[in-house]
Each structure stands twice: as C-alpha cells, then as structure tokens.
Short mmCIF file of the C-alpha atoms (twelve columns), coordinates in Angstrom:
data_MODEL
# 
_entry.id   MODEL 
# 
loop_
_atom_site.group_PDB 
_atom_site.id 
_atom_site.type_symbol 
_atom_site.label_atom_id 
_atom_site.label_alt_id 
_atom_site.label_comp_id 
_atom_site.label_asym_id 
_atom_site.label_seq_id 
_atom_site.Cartn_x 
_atom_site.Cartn_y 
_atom_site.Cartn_z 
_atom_site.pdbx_PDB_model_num 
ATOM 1   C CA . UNK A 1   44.870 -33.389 60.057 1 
ATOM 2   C CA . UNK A 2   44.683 -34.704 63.702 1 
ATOM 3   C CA . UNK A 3   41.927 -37.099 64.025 1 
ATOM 4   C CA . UNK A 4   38.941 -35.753 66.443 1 
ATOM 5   C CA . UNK A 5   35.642 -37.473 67.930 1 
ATOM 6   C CA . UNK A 6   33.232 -38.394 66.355 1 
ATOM 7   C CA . UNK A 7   30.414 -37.497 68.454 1 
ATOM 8   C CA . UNK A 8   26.574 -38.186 68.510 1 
ATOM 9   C CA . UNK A 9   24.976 -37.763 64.930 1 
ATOM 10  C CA . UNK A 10  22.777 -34.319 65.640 1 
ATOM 11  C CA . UNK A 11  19.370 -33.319 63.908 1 
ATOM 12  C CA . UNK A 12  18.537 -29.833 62.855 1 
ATOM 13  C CA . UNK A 13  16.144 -28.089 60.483 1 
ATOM 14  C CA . UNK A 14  17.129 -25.529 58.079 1 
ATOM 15  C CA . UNK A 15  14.694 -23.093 56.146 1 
ATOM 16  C CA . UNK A 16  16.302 -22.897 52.893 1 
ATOM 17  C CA . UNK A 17  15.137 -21.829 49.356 1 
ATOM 18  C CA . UNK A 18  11.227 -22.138 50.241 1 
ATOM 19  C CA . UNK A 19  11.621 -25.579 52.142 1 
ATOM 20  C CA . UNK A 20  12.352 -26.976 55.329 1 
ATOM 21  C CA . UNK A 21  15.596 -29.354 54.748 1 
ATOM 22  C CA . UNK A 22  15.835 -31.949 57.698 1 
ATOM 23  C CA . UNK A 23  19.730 -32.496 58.304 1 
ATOM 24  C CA . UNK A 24  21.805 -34.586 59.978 1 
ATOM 25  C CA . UNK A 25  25.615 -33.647 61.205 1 
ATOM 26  C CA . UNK A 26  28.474 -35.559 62.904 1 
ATOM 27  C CA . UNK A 27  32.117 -34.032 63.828 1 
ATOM 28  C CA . UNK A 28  33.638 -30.707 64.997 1 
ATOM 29  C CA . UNK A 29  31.815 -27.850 63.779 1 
ATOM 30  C CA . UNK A 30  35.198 -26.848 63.181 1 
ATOM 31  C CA . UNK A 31  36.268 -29.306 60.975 1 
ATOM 32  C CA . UNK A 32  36.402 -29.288 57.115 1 
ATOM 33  C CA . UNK A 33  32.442 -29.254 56.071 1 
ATOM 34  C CA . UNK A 34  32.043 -32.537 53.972 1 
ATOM 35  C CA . UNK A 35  28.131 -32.376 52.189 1 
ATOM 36  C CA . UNK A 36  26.932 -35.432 51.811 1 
ATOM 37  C CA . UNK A 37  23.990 -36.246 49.242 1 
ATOM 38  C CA . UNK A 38  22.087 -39.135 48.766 1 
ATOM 39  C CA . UNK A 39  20.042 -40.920 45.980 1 
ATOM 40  C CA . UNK A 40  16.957 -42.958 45.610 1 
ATOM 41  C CA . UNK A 41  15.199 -44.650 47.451 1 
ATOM 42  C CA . UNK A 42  17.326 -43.327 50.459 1 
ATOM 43  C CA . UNK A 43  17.364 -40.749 53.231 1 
ATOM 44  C CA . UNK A 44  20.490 -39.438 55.219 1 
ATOM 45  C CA . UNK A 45  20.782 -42.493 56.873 1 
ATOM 46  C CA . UNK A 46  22.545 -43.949 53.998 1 
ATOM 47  C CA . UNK A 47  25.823 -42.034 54.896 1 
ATOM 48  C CA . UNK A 48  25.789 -43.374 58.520 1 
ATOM 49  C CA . UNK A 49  29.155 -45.167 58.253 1 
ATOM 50  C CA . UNK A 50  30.872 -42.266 55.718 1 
ATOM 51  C CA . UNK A 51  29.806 -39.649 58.502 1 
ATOM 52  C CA . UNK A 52  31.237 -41.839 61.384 1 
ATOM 53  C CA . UNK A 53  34.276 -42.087 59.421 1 
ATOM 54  C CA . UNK A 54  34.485 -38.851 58.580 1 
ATOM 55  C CA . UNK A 55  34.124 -37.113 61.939 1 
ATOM 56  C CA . UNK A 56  36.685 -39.675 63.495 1 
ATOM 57  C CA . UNK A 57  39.062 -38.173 61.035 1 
ATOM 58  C CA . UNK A 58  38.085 -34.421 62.168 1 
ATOM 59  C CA . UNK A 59  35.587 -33.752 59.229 1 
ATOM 60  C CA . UNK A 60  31.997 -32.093 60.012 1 
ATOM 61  C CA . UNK A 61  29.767 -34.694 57.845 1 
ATOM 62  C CA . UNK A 62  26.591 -33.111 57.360 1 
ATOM 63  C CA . UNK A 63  23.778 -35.022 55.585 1 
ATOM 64  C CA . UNK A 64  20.326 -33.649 54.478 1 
ATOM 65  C CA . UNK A 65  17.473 -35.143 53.305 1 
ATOM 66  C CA . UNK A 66  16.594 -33.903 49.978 1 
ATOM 67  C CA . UNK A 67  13.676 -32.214 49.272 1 
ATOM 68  C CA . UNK A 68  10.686 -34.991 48.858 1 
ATOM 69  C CA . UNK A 69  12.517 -37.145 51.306 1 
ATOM 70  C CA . UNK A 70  12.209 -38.411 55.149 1 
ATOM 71  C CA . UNK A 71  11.693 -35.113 56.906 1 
ATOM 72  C CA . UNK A 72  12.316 -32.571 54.611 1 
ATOM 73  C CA . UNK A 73  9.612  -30.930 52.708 1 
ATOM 74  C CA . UNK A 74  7.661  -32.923 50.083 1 
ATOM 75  C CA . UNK A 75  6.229  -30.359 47.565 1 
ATOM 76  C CA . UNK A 76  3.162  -32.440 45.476 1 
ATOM 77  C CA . UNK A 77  4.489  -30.727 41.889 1 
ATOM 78  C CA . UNK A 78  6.511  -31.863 39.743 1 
ATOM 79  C CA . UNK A 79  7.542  -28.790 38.788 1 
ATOM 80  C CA . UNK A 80  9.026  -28.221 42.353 1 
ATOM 81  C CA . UNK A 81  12.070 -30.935 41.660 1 
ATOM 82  C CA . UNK A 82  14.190 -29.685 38.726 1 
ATOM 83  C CA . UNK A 83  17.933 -29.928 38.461 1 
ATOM 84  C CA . UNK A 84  17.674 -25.918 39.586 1 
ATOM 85  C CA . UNK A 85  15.456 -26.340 42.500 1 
ATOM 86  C CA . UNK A 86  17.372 -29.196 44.055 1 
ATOM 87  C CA . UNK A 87  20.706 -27.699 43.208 1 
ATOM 88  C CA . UNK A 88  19.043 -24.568 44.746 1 
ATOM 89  C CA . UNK A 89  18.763 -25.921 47.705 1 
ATOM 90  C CA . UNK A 90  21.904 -26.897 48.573 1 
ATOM 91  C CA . UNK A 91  23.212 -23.506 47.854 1 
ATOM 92  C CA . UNK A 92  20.832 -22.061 49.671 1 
ATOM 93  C CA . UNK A 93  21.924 -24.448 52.877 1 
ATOM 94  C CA . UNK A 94  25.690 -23.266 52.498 1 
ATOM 95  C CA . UNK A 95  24.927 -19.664 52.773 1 
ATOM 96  C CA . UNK A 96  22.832 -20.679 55.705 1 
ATOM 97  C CA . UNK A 97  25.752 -22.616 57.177 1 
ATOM 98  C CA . UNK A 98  27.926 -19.879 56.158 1 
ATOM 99  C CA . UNK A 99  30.062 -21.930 54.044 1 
ATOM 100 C CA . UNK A 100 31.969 -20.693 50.874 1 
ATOM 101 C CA . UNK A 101 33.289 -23.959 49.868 1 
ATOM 102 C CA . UNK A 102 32.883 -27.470 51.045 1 
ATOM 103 C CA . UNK A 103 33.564 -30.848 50.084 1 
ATOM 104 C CA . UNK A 104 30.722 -32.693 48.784 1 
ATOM 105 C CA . UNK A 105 29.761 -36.749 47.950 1 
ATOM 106 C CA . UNK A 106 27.139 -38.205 46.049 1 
ATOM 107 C CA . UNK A 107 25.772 -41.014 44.946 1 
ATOM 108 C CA . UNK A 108 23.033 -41.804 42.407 1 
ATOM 109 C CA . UNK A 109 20.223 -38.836 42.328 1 
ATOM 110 C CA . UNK A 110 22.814 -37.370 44.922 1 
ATOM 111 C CA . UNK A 111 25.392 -37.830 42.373 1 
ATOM 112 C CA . UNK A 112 23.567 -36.025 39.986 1 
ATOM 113 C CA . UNK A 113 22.726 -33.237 42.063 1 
ATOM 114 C CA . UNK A 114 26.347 -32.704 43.087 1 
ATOM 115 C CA . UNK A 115 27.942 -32.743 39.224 1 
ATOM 116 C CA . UNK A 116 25.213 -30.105 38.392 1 
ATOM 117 C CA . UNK A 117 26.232 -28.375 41.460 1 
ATOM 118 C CA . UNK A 118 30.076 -28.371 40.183 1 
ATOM 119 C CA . UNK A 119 28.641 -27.531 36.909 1 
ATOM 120 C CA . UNK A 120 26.242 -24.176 38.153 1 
ATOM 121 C CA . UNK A 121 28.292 -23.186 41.140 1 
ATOM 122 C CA . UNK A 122 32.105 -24.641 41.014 1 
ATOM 123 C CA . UNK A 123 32.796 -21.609 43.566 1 
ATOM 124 C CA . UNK A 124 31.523 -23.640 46.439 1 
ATOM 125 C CA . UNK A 125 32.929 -27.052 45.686 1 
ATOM 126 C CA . UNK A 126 36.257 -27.618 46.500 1 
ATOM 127 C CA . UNK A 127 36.434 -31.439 45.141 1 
ATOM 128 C CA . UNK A 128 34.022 -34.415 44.869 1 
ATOM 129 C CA . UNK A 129 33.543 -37.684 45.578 1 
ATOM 130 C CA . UNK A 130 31.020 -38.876 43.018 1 
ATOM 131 C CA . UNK A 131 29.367 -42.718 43.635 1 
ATOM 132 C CA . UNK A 132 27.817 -44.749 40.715 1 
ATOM 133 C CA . UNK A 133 26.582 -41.638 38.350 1 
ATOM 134 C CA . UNK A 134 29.162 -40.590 36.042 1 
ATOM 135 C CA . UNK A 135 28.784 -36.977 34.377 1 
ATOM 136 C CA . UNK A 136 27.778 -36.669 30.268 1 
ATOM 137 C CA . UNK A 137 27.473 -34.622 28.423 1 
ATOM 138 C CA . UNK A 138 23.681 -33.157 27.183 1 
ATOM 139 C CA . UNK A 139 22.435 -35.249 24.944 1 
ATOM 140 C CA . UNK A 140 21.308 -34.686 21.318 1 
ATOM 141 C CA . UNK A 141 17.654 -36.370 22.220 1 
ATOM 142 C CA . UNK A 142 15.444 -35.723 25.469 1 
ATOM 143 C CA . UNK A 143 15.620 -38.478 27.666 1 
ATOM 144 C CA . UNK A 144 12.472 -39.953 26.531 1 
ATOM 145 C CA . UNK A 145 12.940 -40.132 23.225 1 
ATOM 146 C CA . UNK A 146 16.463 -42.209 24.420 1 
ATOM 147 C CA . UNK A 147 14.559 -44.592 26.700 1 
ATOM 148 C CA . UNK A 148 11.470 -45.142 24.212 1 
ATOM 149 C CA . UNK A 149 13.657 -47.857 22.840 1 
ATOM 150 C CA . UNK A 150 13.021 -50.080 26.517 1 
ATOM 151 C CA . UNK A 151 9.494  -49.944 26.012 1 
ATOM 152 C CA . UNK A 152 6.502  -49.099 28.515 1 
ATOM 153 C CA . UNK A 153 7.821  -51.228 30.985 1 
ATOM 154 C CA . UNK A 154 11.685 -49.559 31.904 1 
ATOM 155 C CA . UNK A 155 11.515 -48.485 35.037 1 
ATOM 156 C CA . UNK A 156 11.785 -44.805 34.164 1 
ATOM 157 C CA . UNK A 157 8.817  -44.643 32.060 1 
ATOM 158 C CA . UNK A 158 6.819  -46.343 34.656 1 
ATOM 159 C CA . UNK A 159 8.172  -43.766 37.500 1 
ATOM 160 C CA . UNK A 160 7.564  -40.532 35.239 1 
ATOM 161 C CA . UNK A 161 3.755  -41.531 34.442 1 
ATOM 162 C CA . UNK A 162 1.381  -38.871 36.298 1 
ATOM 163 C CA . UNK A 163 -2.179 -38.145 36.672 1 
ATOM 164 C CA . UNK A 164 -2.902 -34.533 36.134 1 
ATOM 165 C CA . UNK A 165 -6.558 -33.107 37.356 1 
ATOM 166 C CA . UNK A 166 -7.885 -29.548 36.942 1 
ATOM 167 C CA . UNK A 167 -5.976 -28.333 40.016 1 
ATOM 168 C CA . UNK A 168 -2.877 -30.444 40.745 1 
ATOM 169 C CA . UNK A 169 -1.070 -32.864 40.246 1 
ATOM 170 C CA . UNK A 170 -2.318 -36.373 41.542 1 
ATOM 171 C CA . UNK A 171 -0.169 -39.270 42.736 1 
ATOM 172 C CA . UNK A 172 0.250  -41.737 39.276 1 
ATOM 173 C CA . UNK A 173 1.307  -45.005 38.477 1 
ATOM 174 C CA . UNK A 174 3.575  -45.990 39.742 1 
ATOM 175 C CA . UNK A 175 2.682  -45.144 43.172 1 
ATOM 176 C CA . UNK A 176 -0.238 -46.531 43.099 1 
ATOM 177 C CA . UNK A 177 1.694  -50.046 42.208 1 
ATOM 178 C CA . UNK A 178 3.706  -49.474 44.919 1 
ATOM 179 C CA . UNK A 179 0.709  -49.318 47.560 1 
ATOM 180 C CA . UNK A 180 0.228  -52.656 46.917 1 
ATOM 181 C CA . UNK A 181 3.388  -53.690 48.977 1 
ATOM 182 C CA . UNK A 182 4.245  -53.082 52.381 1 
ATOM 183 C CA . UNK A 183 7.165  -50.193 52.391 1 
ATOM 184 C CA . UNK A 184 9.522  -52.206 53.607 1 
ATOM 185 C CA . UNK A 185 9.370  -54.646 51.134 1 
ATOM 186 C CA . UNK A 186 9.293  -51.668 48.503 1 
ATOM 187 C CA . UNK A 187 12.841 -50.823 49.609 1 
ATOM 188 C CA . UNK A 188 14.218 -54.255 49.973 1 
ATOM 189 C CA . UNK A 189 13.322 -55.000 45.969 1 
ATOM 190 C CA . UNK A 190 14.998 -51.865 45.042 1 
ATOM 191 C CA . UNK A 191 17.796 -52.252 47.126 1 
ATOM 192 C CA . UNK A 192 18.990 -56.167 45.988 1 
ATOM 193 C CA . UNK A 193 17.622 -54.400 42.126 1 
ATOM 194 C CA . UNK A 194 19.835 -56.426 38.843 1 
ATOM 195 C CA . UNK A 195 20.266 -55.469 35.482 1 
ATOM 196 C CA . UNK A 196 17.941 -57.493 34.216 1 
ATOM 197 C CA . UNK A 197 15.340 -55.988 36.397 1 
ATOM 198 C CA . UNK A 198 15.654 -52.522 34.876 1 
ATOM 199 C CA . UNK A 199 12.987 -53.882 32.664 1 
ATOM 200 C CA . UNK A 200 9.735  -55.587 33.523 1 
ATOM 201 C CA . UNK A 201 7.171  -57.802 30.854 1 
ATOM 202 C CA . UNK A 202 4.517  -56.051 28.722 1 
ATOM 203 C CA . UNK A 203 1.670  -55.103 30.745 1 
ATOM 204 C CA . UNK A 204 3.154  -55.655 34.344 1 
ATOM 205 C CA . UNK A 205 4.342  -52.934 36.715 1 
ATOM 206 C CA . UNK A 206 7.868  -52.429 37.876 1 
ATOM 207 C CA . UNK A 207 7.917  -53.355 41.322 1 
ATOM 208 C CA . UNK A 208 5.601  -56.001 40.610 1 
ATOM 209 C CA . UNK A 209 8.390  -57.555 38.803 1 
ATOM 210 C CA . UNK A 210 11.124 -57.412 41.103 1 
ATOM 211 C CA . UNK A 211 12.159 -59.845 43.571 1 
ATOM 212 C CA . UNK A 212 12.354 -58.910 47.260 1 
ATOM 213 C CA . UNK A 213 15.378 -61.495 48.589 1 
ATOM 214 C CA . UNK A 214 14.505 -64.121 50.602 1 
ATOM 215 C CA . UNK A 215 17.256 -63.524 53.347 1 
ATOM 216 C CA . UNK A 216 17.759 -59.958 55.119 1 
ATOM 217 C CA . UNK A 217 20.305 -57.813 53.104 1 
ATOM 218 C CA . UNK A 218 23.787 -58.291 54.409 1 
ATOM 219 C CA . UNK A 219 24.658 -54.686 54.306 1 
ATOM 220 C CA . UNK A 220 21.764 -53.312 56.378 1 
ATOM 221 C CA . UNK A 221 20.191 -54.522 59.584 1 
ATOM 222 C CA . UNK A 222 16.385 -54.960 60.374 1 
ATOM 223 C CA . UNK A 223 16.565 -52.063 62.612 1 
ATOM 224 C CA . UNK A 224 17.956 -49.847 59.895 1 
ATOM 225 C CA . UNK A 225 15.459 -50.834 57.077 1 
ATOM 226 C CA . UNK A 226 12.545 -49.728 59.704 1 
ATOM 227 C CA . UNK A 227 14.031 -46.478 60.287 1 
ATOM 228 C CA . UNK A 228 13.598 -46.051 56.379 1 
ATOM 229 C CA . UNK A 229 10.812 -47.744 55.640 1 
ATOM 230 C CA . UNK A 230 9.009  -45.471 58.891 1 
ATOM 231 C CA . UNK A 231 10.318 -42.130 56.586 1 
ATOM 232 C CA . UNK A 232 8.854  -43.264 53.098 1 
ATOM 233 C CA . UNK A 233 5.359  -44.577 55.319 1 
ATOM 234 C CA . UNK A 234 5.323  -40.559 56.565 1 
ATOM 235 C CA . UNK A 235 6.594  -38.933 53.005 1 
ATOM 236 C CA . UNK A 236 5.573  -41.441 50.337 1 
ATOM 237 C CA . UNK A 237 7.602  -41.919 47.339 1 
ATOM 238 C CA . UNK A 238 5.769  -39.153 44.751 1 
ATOM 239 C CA . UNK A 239 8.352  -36.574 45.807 1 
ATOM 240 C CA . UNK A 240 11.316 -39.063 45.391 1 
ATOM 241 C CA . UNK A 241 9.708  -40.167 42.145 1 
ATOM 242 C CA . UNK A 242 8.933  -36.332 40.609 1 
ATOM 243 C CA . UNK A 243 13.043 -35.932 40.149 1 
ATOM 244 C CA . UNK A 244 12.455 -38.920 37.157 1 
ATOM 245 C CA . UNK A 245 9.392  -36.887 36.059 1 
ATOM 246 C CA . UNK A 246 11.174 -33.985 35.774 1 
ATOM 247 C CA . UNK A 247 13.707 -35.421 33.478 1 
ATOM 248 C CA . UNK A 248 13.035 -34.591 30.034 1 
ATOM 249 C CA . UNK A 249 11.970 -30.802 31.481 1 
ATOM 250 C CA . UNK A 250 15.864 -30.657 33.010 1 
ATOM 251 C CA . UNK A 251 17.078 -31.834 29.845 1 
ATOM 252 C CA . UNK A 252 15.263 -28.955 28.286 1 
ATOM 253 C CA . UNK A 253 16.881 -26.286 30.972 1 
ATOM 254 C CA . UNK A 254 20.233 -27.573 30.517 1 
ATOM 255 C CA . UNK A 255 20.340 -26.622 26.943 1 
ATOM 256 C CA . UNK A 256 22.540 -23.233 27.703 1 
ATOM 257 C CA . UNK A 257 25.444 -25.890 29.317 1 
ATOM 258 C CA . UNK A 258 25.723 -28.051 26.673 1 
ATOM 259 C CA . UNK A 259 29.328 -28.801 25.779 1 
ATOM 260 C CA . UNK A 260 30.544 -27.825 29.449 1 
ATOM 261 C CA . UNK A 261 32.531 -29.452 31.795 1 
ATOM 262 C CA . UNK A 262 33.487 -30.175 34.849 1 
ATOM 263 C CA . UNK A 263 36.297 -28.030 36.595 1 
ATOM 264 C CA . UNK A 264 35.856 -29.243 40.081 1 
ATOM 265 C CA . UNK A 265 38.414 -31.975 41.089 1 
ATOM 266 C CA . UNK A 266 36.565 -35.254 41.077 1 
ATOM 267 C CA . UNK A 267 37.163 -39.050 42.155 1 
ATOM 268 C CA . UNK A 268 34.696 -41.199 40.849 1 
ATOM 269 C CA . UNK A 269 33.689 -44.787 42.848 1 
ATOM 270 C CA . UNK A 270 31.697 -47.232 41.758 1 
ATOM 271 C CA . UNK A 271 31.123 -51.075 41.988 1 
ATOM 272 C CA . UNK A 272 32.354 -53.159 39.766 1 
ATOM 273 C CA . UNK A 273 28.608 -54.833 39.408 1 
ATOM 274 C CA . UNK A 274 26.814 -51.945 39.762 1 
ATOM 275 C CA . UNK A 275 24.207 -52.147 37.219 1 
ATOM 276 C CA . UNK A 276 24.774 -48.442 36.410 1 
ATOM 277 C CA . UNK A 277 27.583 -48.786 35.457 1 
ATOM 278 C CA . UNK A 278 27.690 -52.351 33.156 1 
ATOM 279 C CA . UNK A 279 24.265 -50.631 31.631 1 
ATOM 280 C CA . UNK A 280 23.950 -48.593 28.327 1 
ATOM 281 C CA . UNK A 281 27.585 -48.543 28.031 1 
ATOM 282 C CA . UNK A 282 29.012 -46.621 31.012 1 
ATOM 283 C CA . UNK A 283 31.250 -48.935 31.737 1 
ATOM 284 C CA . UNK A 284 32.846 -48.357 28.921 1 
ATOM 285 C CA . UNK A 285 32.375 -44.716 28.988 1 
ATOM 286 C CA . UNK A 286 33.816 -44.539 32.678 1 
ATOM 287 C CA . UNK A 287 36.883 -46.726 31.829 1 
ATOM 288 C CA . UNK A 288 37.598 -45.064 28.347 1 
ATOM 289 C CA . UNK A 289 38.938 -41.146 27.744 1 
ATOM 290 C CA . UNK A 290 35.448 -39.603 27.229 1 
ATOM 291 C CA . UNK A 291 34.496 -39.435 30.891 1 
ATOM 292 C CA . UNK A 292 37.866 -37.870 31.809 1 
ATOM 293 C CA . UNK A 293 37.394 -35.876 28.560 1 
ATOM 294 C CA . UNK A 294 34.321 -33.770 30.289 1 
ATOM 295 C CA . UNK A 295 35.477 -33.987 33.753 1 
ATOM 296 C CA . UNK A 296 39.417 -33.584 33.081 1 
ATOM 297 C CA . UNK A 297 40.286 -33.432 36.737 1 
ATOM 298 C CA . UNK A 298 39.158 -36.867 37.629 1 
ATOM 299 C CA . UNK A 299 40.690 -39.985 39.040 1 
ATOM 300 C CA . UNK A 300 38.199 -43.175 39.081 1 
ATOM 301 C CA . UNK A 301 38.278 -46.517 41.376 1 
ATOM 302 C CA . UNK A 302 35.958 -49.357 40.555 1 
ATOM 303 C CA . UNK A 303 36.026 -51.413 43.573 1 
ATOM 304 C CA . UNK A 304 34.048 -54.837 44.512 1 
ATOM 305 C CA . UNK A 305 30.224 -53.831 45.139 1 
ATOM 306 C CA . UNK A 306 26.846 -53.553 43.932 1 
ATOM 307 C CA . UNK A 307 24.681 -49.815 43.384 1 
ATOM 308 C CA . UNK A 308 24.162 -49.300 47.043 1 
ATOM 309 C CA . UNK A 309 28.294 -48.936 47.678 1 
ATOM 310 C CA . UNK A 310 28.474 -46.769 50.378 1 
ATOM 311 C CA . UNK A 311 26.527 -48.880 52.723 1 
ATOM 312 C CA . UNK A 312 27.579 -52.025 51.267 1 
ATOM 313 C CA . UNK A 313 31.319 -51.938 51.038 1 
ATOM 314 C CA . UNK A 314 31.722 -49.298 53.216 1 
ATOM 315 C CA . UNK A 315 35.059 -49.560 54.775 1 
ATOM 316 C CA . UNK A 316 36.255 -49.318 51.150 1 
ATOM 317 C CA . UNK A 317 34.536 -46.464 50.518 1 
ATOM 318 C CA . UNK A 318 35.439 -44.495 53.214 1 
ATOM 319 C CA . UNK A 319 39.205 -45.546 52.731 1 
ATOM 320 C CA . UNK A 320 38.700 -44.071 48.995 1 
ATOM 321 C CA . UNK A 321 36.880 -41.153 50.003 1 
ATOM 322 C CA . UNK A 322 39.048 -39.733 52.704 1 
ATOM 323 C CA . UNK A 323 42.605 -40.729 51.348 1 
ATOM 324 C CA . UNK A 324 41.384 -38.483 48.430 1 
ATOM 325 C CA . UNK A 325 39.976 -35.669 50.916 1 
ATOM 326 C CA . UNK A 326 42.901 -35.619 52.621 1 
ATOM 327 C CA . UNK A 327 45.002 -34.741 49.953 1 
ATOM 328 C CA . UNK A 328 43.468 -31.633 49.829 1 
ATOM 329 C CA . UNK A 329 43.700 -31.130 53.597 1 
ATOM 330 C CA . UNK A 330 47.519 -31.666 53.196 1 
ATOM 331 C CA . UNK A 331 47.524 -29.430 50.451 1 
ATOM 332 C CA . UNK A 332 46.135 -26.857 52.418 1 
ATOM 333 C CA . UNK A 333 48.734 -27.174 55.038 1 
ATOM 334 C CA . UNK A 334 51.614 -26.905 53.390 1 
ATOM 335 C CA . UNK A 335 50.227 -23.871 51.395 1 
# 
C-alpha cells in the first residue's frame, strides 16, 4: 500500500447510540479505516503518534473519545457504561461512518471494549491490535468476590464505591479523593502508577497513596498533559470511573458467552513491565497456551515499556502495529 499524507488531525461529532461521540481522524478518507480506542485515564490524544503513523502509511486513523470522556457525552449513571453500551457505541459509529469492517486497536479499558467487540460483533472487525489487556475467559466468581481478597484499599474497590440518593446517582469516593489534587497531578500519579501501588494502606485513599514523579514524564510533554488535564477539569472522572462500577453488573451480562472465543485475528502488545501484565498472573497466562487457547488466532510481542505503551515506546508500537496491518493489506491485494 503506497504511503499517503498524513494530514491535519480533524475533529467531528457523531450522534451515535443516544450520545454525542467527539472524534478525532487523520489520513485519506479513502484509506483502510483503523478504530482506535483508548483506556483510562486517557482521551484520543493518547493515539497521537499511532494516528500520525498510520495516515503516513495511507490508513484513515480515527480516534473517539469514549463515552464519559473529554468531549463526548458523560451520562451521570452507572448504568449508562456497561460492556453493551460502550460496545454499542462503536457499532453504532461504523454504521454512521458506513463501515462494514475496520481495523481496530486498544489498549486497557479500550482493550476491553475492542475484545468484547470481536466477541459480540466479529462481522465488523477485520483484525486487532490489542495493548496491555489480554482476553479471559468469564470467570466462575463476580469480580468482587475475586478482588475482596486485596482488601478495601485496591484500587478497584475504591473506584466502584458510589453514593446513591433518592433520585440519582451522586459522585462517590473516590472522586471526592481525587478533588483534593489538582487534575494534573491526578493524571501524572496514574500515569508513572507501579505494582506495588495497585494497593494503598488501611484507611487511606488511592490516589492519596500514589506518588506523582518528581521530574516531568519522559513520554509526554507539559503541553500535552494540559490538553488532558483541561478535558478531565470539563468532564470529571465519574464517567471514566462508572466502567469499574459497572464491573460485577458486566460480569453478570456476559453469562450467555461464557466459554467463547475469540475468532478475530489478534496481535497482542504489551510491555514487558507493565504492571498488568506481571500482576495476578497474566504474565504467565499471556506467555503460556491458555491465552492463545481462547483467542486461537493470536500472535503476541512483549516489547520494552511500561502500561502507557503506545505513547511511551511509540515508534515500537507503531512498527508492531502496522507490519501486522499490513499483512492484511497485502493479503487483500493479491486476493
């Protein structure tokens, strides 16, 4: 595939599945549609060197903000932010795009989104690049029972913790912990997060415990951190935190998958200290036969990097990511 330019990065709403999606695209209209889907605590913006890359190559990168993020809509319920609504809205923004089938890339939440996308609607995908979040299968026990074991202070259980008046929901704990930092510094603690972090002392608060780093981030410039922390000022973090809160209910609605796999042709990246991946065992789950045995289709690279990959080693993953695409592309051509 001849390489094209890359072009300005364009902004566009779409009214999709009861929302307004905020999206940002770079590349040829023409080119092959690459949907790009990020996790938390992140807008499109994380993708800005994957959809530079991608256009150059003659790819139409197109990046949304999920729902509950930057500019996109921010519904206040929980209830709003299952697997089905979030999965729903991405369908919903292909047949708006008229697109049957796309490429798509995700990485943490994104990551999640995009397996259960493969999973519900393997019509549309044509392969995936999935960062940091492997795929497994339903477990026996609800997510909460599983993460009981941490305590009240793993981060999960502090993110799913609500406050629930006669008419709505109310913003819970841990936003209200979070207000006592400035955003910015919100971000930074998440995004230089360890393993040993995951976890804080009895009777202190998540982000409390974590350590913003003393020097800027190496991987993102002053300029870029303002553009985020400006979008979570405006949107807040309850929307990004109601996908944790709607955990154990998704766990719940998956029940009719359980046992199925993944079809969709997948490449896995991840970083080597990623502390997904050296927690609860994935590493060993990635690296041994059980991942491939649910996603049989699937070729993994663990490369040099932390959980934020794409931004932070991202020459190599764009060098993964679009020597696998363009297999297909050749594929395609030759057909």
């Amino acid at each position: 595939m001849a390489a094209g330019g890359a072009g300005e990065v364009r902004h566009w709403n779409a009214d999709v599945n009861g929302v307004s999606l905020h999206i940002a695209e770079q590349g040829s209209a023409d080119g092959p549609a690459v949907l790009l889907l990020h996790g938390f605590p992140e807008l499109w913006l994380s993708w800005r060197h994957q959809m530079a890359a991608l256009a150059a190559r003659g790819f139409r990168a197109i990046a949304p903000d999920l729902r509950g993020y930057g500019d996109s809509s921010a519904p206040a319920d929980p209830a709003a932010y299952s697997i089905f609504h979030i999965v729903g809205d991405v369908v919903a923004l292909l047949d708006h795009l008229r697109l049957p089938k796309v490429f798509v890339v995700g990485h943490d939440w994104g990551a999640q989104v995009a397996w259960h996308l493969c999973l519900f609607r393997p019509d549309r995908v044509r392969a995936l690049v999935a960062l940091g979040v492997p795929f497994f299968r339903r477990p026996p026990l609800s997510m909460t029972e599983v993460f009981a074991a941490r305590g009240d202070g793993f981060y999960i259980t502090q993110f799913q913790v609500l406050i629930y008046l006669l008419v709505c929901w109310e913003p819970g704990r841990a936003e209200k912990a979070f207000a006592r930092h400035d955003v910015a510094t919100v971000l930074k603690k998440f995004y230089s997060i360890k393993f040993d972090d995951l976890t804080a002392p009895p009777g202190v608060e998540i982000i409390d415990f974590l350590e913003a780093p003393l020097s800027p981030l190496s991987w993102i410039t002053e300029e870029e951190l303002s553009q985020y922390a400006e979008k979570f000022q405006k949107s807040g973090f309850t929307g990004p935190l109601n996908y944790y809160r709607m955990i154990d209910m998704n766990w719940r609605l998956m029940a009719p998958w359980n046992g199925a796999k993944i079809t969709v042709p997948t490449k896995f990246i991840a970083g080597d200290k990623d502390i997904g991946v050296q927690s609860f065992g994935i590493e060993q789950y990635v690296k041994s036969g059980a991942f491939k045995s649910i996603v049989p289709d699937l070729e993994v690279s663990i490369i040099d990097g932390h959980h934020f990959i794409q931004q932070e080693q991202a020459d190599k993953v764009n060098y993964e990511m679009i020597s696998y695409l363009d297999n297909f592309i050749s594929k395609d051509a030759s057909a």
